[in-house]
N, C-alpha and C positions, 0 to 999 in steps of 0.2 A: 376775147380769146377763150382760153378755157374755162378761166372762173365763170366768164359768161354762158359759155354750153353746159355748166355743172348748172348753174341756177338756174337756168331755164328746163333743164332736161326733167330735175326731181321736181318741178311746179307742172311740166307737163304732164308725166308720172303720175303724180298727184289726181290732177284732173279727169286722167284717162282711166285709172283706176276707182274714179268716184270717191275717191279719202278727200277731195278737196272742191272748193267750188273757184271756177275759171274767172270769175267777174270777184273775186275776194282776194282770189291768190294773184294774179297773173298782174294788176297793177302794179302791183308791188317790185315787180322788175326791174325798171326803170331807176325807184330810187336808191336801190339794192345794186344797180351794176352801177352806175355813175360814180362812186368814190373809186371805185377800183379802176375805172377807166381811167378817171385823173389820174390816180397815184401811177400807174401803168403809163401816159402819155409823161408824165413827168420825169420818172426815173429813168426812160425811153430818151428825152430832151437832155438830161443831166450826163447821162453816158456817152451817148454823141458827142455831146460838146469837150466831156474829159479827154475821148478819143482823141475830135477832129485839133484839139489847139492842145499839145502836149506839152509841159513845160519844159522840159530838157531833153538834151540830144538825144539821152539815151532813150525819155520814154518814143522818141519821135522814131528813132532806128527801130525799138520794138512794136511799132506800132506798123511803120508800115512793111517791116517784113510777113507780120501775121497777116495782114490785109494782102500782102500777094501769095502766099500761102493757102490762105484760104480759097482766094478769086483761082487759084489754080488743082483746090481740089475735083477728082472728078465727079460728076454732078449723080444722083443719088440713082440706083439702076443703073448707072453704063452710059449713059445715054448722051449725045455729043453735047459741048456746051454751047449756050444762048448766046 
């Protein structure tokens, strides 16, 4: 997501500006976004699941009034919903 577009952006920067060289800097990518993906897929996994299996009534009443609240906001521009 963005962490990802931030590190890639200032390595292309980098490159295009000649401060850096493409075959030095740009491997480096990979093992630089992969921690943040996991923690990202993970915290992503953990929130889902606290959402979808709520333990009590009430978080289950707040949960799904916000979920139809939300699915009832109008969509960003005006524009009809999906």
């Amino acid at each position: 997501g963005l962490q990802d577009a931030a590190n890639l952006g200032w390595k292309l920067a980098a490159v295009v500006k000649g401060e850096a060289s493409a075959a030095k800097l740009l491997p480096t990518y990979e093992a630089e976004r992969r921690p943040v993906a996991q923690w990202v897929l993970s915290t992503t996994d953990k929130t889902f699941a606290g959402i979808t299996t709520a333990s009590s009534p009430a978080l289950a009443v707040a949960r799904n009034w916000l979920i139809k609240t939300v699915l009832w906001l109008p969509p960003p521009g005006g524009g009809p919903r999906a």
